[in-house]
C-alpha positions in Angstrom: 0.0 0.0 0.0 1.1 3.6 -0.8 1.4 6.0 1.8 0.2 9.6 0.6 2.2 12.4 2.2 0.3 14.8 4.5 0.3 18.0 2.2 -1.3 16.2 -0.6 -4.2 15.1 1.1 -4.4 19.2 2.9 -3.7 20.7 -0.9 -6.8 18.2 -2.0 -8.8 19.6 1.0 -8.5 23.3 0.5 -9.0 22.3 -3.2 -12.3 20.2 -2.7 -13.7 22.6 0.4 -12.6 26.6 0.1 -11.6 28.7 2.5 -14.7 30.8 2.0 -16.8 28.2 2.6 -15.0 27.1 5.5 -15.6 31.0 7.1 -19.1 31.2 6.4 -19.2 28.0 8.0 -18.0 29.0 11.3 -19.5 32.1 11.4 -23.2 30.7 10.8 -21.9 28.3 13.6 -21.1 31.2 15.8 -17.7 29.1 15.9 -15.3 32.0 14.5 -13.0 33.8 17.1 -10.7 37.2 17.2 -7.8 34.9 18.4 -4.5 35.2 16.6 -3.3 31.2 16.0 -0.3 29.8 14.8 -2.7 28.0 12.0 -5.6 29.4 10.6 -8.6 28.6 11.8 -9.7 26.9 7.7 -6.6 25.0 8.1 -7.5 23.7 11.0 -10.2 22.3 9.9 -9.2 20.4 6.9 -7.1 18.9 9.4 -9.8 17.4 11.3 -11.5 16.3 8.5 -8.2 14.7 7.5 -8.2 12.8 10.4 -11.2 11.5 9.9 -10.3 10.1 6.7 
């Protein structure tokens, strides 16, 4: 079996689900915060569905 490398499968996320989307997401969610993070908050998210893959 072929392992696939981490930023490929992110790169495929932020291709299949934009950033936009991701944003208007947490903000109907009441989920977006005024924090400054080390990741983005979109990023972070493609992680977790990542990790659910």
């Amino acid at each position: 079996m072929n392992a696939v490398e981490s930023g490929t499968v992110l790169k495929a996320l932020e291709t299949a689900i934009p950033k936009e989307a991701i944003s208007q997401a947490m903000a109907d969610t009441h989920s977006d915060k005024e924090r400054k993070r080390t990741f983005p908050s979109h990023i972070i998210v493609c992680l977790v569905i990542a990790m659910r893959l």
